[in-house]
Legacy VTK file of the C-alpha trace (Angstrom):
# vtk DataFile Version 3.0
C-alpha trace
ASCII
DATASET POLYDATA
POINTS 87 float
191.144 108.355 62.875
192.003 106.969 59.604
189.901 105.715 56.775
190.649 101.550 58.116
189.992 102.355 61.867
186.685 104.200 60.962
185.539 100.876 58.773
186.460 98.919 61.298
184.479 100.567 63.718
181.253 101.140 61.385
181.396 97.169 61.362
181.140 97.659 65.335
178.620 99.650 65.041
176.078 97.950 61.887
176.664 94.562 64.029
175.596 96.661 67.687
172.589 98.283 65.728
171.617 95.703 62.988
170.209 92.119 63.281
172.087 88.894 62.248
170.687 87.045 59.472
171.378 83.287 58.489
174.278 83.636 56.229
176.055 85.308 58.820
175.296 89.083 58.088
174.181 92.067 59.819
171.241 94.512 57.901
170.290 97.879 59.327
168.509 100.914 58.058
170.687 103.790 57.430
168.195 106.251 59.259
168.845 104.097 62.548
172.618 104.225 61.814
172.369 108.177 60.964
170.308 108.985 64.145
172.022 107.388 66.622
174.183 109.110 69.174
176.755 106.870 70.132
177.905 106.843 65.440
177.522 110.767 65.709
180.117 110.757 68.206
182.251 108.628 66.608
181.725 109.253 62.636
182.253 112.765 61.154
181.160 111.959 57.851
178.867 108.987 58.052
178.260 109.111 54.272
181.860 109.177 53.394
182.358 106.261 55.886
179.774 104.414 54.394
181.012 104.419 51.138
184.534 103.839 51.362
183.276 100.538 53.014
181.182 99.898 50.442
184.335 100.784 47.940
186.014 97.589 50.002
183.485 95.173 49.400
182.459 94.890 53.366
179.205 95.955 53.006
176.451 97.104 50.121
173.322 98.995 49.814
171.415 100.774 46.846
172.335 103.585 45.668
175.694 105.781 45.872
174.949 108.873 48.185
172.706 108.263 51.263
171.062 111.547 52.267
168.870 111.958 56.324
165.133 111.558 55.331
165.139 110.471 51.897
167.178 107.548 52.353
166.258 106.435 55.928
164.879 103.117 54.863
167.357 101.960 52.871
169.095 98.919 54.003
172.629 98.257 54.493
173.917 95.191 54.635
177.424 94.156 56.424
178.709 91.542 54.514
179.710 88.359 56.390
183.737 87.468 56.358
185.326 85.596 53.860
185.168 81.864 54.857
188.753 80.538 55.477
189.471 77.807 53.144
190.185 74.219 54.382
193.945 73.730 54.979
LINES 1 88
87 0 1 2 3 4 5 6 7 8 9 10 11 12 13 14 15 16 17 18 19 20 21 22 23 24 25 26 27 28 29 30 31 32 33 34 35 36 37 38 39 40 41 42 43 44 45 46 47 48 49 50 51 52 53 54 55 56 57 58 59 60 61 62 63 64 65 66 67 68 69 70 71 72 73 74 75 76 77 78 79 80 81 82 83 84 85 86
């Protein structure tokens, strides 16, 4: 799986795990990410995921390196899309 296909799927994933908010994005704690089965399956480096996604702009959180445990409660947010401008 490359680097694109695992971002898009981590967006899959933040928007099955995370709850909407008003603006159109998705928040979930990186401890309920990290733990659950179904993203160990599909993620081997969760961390490395995370970032590269955060590298694009598609989502952000605090913080550079997200570690089990110590960052568990830290948010991360899944940016809504781009609106389309107005032809």
């Amino acid at each position: 799986m490359n680097v694109e296909e695992e971002v898009r799927k981590l967006k899959e994933e933040i928007q099955r795990l995370g709850q909407q908010q008003p603006d159109g994005s998705y928040k979930v704690k990186f401890g309920v990410l990290f733990n659950d089965d179904r993203c160990a399956n599909i993620f081997e480096a969760l961390v490395g995921t995370l970032r590269a996604a955060k590298k694009r702009k598609i989502l952000k959180y605090d913080g550079e390196l997200l570690l089990q445990g110590v960052h568990d409660n830290v948010e991360i947010t899944l940016l809504p899309p781009p609106a389309v401008a107005a032809a």
